[in-house]
Each structure stands twice: as C-alpha cells, then as structure tokens.
C-alpha positions in Angstrom: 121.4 88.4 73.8 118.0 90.4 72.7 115.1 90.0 75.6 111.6 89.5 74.4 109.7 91.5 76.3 106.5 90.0 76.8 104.0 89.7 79.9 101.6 86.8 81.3 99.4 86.7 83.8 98.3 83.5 86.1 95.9 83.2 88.5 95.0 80.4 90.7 92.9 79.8 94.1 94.0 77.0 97.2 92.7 75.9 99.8 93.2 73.5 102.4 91.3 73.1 105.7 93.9 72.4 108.8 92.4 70.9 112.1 93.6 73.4 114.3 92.1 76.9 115.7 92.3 80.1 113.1 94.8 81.3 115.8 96.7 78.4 115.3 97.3 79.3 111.8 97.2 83.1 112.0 100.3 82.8 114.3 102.1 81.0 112.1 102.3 83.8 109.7 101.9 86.7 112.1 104.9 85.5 114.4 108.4 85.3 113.1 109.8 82.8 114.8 106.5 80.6 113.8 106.8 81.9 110.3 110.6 80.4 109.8 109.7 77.3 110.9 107.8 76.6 108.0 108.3 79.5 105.1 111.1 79.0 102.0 112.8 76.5 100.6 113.7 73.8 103.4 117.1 71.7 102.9 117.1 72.8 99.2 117.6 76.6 100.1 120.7 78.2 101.4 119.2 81.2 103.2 120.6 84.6 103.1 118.8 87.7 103.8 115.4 87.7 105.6 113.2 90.6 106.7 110.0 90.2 108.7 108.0 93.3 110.0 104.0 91.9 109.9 102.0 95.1 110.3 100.2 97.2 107.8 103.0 98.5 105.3 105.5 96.2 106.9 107.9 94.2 104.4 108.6 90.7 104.3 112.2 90.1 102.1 113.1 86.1 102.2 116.6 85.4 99.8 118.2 82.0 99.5 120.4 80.3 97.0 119.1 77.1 95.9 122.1 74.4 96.0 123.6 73.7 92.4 120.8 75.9 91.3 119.2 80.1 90.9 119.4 82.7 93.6 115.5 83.7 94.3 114.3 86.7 96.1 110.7 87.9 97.8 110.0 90.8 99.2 106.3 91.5 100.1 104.3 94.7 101.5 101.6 93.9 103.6 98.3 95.9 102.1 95.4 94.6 104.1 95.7 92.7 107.9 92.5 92.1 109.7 93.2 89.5 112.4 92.4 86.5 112.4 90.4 87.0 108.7 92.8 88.2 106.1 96.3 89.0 105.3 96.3 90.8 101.6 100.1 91.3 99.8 101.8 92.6 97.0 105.2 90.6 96.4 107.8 90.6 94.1 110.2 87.7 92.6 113.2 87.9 91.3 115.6 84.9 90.1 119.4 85.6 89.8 118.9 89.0 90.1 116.0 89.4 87.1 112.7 91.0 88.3 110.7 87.8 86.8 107.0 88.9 88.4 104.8 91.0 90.6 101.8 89.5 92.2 99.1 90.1 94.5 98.1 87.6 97.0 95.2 87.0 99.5 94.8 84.9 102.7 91.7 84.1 104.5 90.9 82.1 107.3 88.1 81.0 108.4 87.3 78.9 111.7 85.5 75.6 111.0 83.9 72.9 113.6 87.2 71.0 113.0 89.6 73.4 112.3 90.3 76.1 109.6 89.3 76.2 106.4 92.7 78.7 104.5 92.5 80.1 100.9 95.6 81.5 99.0 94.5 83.1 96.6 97.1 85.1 93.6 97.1 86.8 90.7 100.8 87.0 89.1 102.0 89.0 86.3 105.0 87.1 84.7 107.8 89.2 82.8 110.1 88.4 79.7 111.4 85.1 79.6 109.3 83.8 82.8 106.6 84.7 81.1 105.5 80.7 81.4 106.3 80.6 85.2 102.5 80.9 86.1 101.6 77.0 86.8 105.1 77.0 88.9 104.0 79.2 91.1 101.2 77.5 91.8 103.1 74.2 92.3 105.3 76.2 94.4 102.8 77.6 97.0 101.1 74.4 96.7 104.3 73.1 98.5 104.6 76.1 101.3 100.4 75.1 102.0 102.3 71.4 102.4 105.3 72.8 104.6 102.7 74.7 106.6 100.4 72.0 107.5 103.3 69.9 108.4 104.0 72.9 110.8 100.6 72.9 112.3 100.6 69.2 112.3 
C-alpha cells in the first residue's frame, strides 16, 4: 500500500469563561492528580501509559486504546509557563502507532468578575492520510474544554 504524502494545516481558537478563580483552573492542569480527573478519553479510553512533569521542558505523554477502536498517543513539551497566565506546548499525535500531526497550542487565563475567561488556542500540521483530521481536533478539544468544566463545575 503506497502513502501519499501530503501535509495540512488547521487552526482554530476556544474559549469558554468558567465561574471559578484563575487558580481554580490553573490547578487543574498544573496538578496531576487534578489533571486526571478530567484529561483523555473518559469511559471510551482504556488508559495505558501516562507521564506528567509540568515545568518548563517537562513532558506530558497520555496513551489509551479506545474500546473496539485506534490506539492514540500524546506527548507534549511544555515551551512557555507563566502562572496563572499561560501555558504554551508543542504536542504530538500518533494513532496506531502513525505519527498523524505536530501541533502547537496556547492556554491563557484570564480572571474575570465572575470567573475565568480560558482560550485554547492551536495550530496543527496534519500528515499523510490524516491530512483531513483538522476539524476533529477541534471537535475533540472542544470535548476536553467540556470534560474540564464539568471538573470545575
């Protein structure tokens, strides 16, 4: 089987506003045991390896093998941490094994009368045959934004 090899690129901005204190929200991805509670796949996800070292240069690595379906893979260097402002990444994806995309990703929080006012945002570049995968990343971190507020909730 021949491989086109091909690239795309997707970008895409969130944000959601969560009534609880930036520190509320910071912890949850700063802390491991807060970041679990929330992060991956849920009931869908068998989880296998996980790695969580938060600090500048630190990797993040989150495996599981979806049930009846692909084995996915993250693993994430932390570029930029100022607390309580921004968290900046660089993360790769890989699905049964295939390197499918590289991506860079920024979080901001900023403290609101009410709350927190979070923005993801991401630029992707999408390899070979995932070369469409663009909106589903989207749809996908627009469901860890969803897991996470019913975290802080």
């Amino acid at each position: 089987m021949t491989i086109e090899r091909r690239l795309a690129r997707a970008g895409f901005t969130l944000t959601r506003d969560y009534p609880v204190p930036v520190a509320r929200v910071w912890d949850s991805f700063a802390l491991e045991e807060q970041k679990r509670a929330w992060w991956g796949g849920g009931d869908a996800v068998e989880p296998r390896e996980w790695a969580f070292d938060f600090r500048l240069g630190g990797r993040d690595v989150a495996e599981g093998q979806f049930h009846e379906g692909p084995l996915s893979r993250y693993e994430a260097t932390y570029t930029d941490i100022v607390e309580h402002v921004r968290i900046v990444t660089t993360y790769d994806m890989w699905l049964d094994g295939i390197h499918m995309s590289t991506s860079v990703a920024s979080l901001e929080f900023e403290p609101l009368a009410e709350g927190t006012r979070f923005t993801h945002a991401e630029h992707g570049v999408f390899f070979d045959q995932f070369w469409a995968d663009g909106p589903d990343r989207e749809h996908g971190t627009r469901g860890l934004l969803d897991a996470l507020g019913k975290h802080l909730g």
